[in-house]
Structures are given as structure tokens and as C-alpha cells.
LOGUNU-615458 format. One record per residue (C-alpha): residue number from 1; residue in three letters; chain; x, y, z. Coordinates in steps of 0.001 Angstrom, whole numbers, always signed. Each point is the difference from the previous one (the first is absolute). Layout:
<pts>
  pos  code  unit        X        Y        Z
  NUM   ALA     A        X        Y        Z
...
</pts>
This chain:
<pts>
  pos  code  unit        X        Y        Z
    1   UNK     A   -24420   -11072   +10558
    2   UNK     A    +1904     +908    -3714
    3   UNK     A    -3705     -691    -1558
    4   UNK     A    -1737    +3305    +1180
    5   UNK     A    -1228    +1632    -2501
    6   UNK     A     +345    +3663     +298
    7   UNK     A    -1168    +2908    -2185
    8   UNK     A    +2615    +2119    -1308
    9   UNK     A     -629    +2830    +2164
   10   UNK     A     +210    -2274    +3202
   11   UNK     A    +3583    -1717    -1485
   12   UNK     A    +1318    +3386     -577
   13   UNK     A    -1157    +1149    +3641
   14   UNK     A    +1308    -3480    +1370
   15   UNK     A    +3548     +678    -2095
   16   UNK     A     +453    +3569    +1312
   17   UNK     A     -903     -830    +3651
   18   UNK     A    +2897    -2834     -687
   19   UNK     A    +2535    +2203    -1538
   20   UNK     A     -262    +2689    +2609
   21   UNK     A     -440    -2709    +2684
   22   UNK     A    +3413    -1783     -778
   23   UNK     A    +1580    +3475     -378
   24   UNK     A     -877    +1293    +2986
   25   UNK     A     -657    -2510    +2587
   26   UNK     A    -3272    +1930    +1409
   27   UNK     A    -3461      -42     -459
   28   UNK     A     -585    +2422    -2971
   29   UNK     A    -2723    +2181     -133
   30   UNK     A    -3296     -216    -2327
   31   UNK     A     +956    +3837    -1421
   32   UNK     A    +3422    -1109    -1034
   33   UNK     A    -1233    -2983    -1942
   34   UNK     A    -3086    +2199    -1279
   35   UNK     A    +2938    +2276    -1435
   36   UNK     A    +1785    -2679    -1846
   37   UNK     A    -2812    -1249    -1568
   38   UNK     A    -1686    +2557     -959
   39   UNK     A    -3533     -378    +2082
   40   UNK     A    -1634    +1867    +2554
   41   UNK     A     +699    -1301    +3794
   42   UNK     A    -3978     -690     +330
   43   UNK     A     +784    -2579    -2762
   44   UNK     A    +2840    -1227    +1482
   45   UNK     A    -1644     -687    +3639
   46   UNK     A    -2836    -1517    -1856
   47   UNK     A    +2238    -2490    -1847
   48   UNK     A    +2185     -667    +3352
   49   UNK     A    -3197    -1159    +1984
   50   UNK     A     -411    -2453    -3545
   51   UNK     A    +3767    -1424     +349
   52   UNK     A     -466     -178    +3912
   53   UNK     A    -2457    -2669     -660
   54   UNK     A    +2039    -1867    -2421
   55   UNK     A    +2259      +75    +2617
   56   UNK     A    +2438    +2131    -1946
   57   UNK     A     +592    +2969    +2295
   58   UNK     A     -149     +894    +3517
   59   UNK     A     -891    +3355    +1208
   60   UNK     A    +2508    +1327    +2796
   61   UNK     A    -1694    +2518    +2541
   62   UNK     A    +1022    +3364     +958
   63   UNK     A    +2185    +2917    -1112
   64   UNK     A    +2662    -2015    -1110
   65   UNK     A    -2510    -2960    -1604
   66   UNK     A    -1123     -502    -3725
   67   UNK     A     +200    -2850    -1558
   68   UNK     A    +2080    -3315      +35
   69   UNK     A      -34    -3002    -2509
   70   UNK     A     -400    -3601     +971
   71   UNK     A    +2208    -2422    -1096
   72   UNK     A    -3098    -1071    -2746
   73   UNK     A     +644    +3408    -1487
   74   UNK     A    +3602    -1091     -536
   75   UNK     A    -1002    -3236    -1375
   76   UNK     A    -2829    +1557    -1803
   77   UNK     A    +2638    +2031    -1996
   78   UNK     A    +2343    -2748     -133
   79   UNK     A    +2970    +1644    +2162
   80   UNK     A    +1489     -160    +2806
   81   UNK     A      +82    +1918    +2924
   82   UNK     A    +3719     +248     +103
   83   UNK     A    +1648     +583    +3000
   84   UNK     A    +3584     +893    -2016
   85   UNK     A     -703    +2039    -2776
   86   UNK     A    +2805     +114    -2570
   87   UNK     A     +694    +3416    -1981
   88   UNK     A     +591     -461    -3219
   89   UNK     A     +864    +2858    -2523
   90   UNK     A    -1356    +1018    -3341
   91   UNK     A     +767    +1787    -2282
   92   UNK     A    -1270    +2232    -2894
   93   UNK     A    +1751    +2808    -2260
   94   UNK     A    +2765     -416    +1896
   95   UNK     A    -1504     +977    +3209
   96   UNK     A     +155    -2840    +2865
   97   UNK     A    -3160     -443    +3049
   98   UNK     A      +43    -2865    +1999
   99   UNK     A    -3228    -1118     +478
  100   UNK     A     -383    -3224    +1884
  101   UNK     A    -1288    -3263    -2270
  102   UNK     A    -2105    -2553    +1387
  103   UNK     A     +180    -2640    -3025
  104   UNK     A     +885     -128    -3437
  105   UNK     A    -2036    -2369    -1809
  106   UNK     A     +734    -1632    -3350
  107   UNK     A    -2620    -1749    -1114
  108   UNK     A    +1496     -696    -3921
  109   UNK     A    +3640     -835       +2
  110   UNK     A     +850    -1957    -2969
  111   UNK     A    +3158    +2377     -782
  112   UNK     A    +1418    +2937    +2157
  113   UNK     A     -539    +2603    -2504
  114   UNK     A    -3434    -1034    -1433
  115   UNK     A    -2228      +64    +2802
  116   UNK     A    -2021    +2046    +2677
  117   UNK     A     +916     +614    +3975
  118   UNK     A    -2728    +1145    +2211
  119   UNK     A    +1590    +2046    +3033
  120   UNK     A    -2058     +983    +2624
  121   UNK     A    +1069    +2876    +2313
  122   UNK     A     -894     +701    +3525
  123   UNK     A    -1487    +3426     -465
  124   UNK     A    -1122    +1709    -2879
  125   UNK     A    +2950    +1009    -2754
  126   UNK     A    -2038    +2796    -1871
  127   UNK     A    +3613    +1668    -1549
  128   UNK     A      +29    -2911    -2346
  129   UNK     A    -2544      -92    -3542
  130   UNK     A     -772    -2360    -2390
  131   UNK     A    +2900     +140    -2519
  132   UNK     A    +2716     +853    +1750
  133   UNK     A    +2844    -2263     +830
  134   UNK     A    +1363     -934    +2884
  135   UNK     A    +2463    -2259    +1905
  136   UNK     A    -1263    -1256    +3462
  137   UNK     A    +2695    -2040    +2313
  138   UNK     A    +2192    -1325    +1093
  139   UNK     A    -1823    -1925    +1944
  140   UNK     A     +876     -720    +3854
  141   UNK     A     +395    -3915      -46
  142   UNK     A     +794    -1135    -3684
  143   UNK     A    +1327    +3478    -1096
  144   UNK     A    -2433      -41    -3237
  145   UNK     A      -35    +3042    -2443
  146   UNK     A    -2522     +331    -2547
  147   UNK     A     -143    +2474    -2689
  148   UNK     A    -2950     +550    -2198
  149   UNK     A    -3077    +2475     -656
  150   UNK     A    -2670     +452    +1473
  151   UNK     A    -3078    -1535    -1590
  152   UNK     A    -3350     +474    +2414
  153   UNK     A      -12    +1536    +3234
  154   UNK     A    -2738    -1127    +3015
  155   UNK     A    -2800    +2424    +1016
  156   UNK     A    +1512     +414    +3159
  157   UNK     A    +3333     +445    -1756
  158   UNK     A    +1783    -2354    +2445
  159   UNK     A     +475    -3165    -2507
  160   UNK     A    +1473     +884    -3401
  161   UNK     A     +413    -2296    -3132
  162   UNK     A    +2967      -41    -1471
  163   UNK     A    +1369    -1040    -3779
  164   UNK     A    +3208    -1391    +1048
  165   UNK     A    +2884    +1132    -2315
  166   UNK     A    +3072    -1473    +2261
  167   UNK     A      +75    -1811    +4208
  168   UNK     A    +3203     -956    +1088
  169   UNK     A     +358    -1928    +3396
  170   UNK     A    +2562     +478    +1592
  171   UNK     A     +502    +3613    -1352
  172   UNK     A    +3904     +222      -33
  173   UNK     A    +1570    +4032     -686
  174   UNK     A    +2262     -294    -2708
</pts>
């Protein structure tokens, strides 16, 4: 199901019903996701009833309903829908957040210092601009830290790009 091809407006609705999905645990509501995004709720019902039939969302009934992703939205997005999410803190100007990480990709690794990581957050981390460095980790499992500025942020400002300066695995304090 990884080959749907959505529009950027539906990928940004589908990433936003995800984020606030996996943070929450309940159905989310059209008006919330219209907020994040940026669109009117009429535009955000209309594109629901499109995703529905890609089999992307399911509507949940009643005061408490909105909207639910399918397990092709994950897979669509290429995430998981964790059950354990890890927290994993970041920092910038000195000032720490944890935000919780759902990958960090690196898709050019010929030497630690000379090469890009792609980290993708679960929820949007608007604080952070193009520019600015950062230091995200350690990580849970493998206790990565990795240093570096930030090169390109995502529309939905959940996956950043980052010019790697430094990673260290496992971080040790000195």
C-alpha cells in the first residue's frame, strides 16, 4: 500500500491525523487537523471522504468520534504505529524539549561528520528553523547523539534535515 500517491495537501492531512493519532490514542477531530494545517474543516471533511476510500482513514461516530488512520496510512507514511513511544530530548540554545522520534534516517554515511540525518518526529517541532543547530538524543536503544544544523525542515515540520557536525553512540558524560 507504500505506492499511493497522494497530493501534498492529502499527505499533510494523513501526517497530522497520524501525529495527533499516536499522541493521543483517540479519534481526533476534522477541526483540530483543519487547525494544524491551515485549511478550512469543509476542506478537511472533503479530503477525509477521499482517504476513506483509499482506505486510509476511518471515521468514528458520535461525540467522542473523528477520525482514525488505518494501518495503510502508517505504511503510506512509512512509520509505525508504535505502541512504545520513546522520548527523546533535543536541544537548541541551550534549552532542552523532549519530543518523541520515530526514526532517524541516514541516507549518506560515508564519514560521521560529512553527511546528512533525516529525523522524523512524531508531532510537529515548529520551535526549531532552518539554521539553527541542534543536538537530538540520546537515543533509547543504541544511546545515539547527533549534533549538527539544521538544513531543510518538512512542510508539516515533523521531519527535519540535518547537516551532521558530530553523532556519538553510545553518548558517554565525561
Amino acid at each position: 500500500m507504500g505506492s499511493v500517491d497522494l497530493s501534498n495537501s492529502q499527505r499533510q492531512i494523513v501526517t497530522v491525523l497520524v501525529n495527533e493519532y499516536q499522541a493521543s490514542g483517540d479519534p481526533v477531530k476534522g477541526s483540530i487537523i483543519a487547525d494544524v494545517v491551515d485549511q478550512r474543516a469543509s476542506t478537511v471533511r472533503n479530503t477525509m471522504q477521499g482517504l476513506k476510500a483509499l482506505n486510509l482513514v476511518e471515521g468514528v461516530p458520535g461525540p467522542t468520534g473523528g477520525y482514525r488512520p488505518t494501518d495503510a496510512a502508517f505504511d503510506v507514511l512509512q512509520r509505525e504505529d508504535l505502541d512504545e513511544r520513546a522520548s527523546v530530548t533535543l536541544a537548541q540554545d541551550f534549552e532542552r524539549v523532549d519530543v518523541t522520534v520515530d526514526r532517524i534516517r541516514f541516507p549518506n554515511v560515508f564519514h560521521p561528520t560529512e553527511c546528512t540525518a533525516h529525523v522524523h518526529f512524531q508531532g510537529s517541532v515548529d520551535q526549531v528553523s532552518v539554521g539553527d543547530p541542534i543536538v537530538v538524543g540520546p537515543t533509547p536503544r543504541s544511546h545515539l547523539a547527533v549534533a549538527g544544523e539544521v538544513a531543510a525542515i518538512s512542510d508539516t515540520a515533523d521531519e527535519i534535515v540535518l547537516d551532521v557536525v558530530s553523532m556519538e553512540a553510545p553518548l558517554t558524560e565525561e
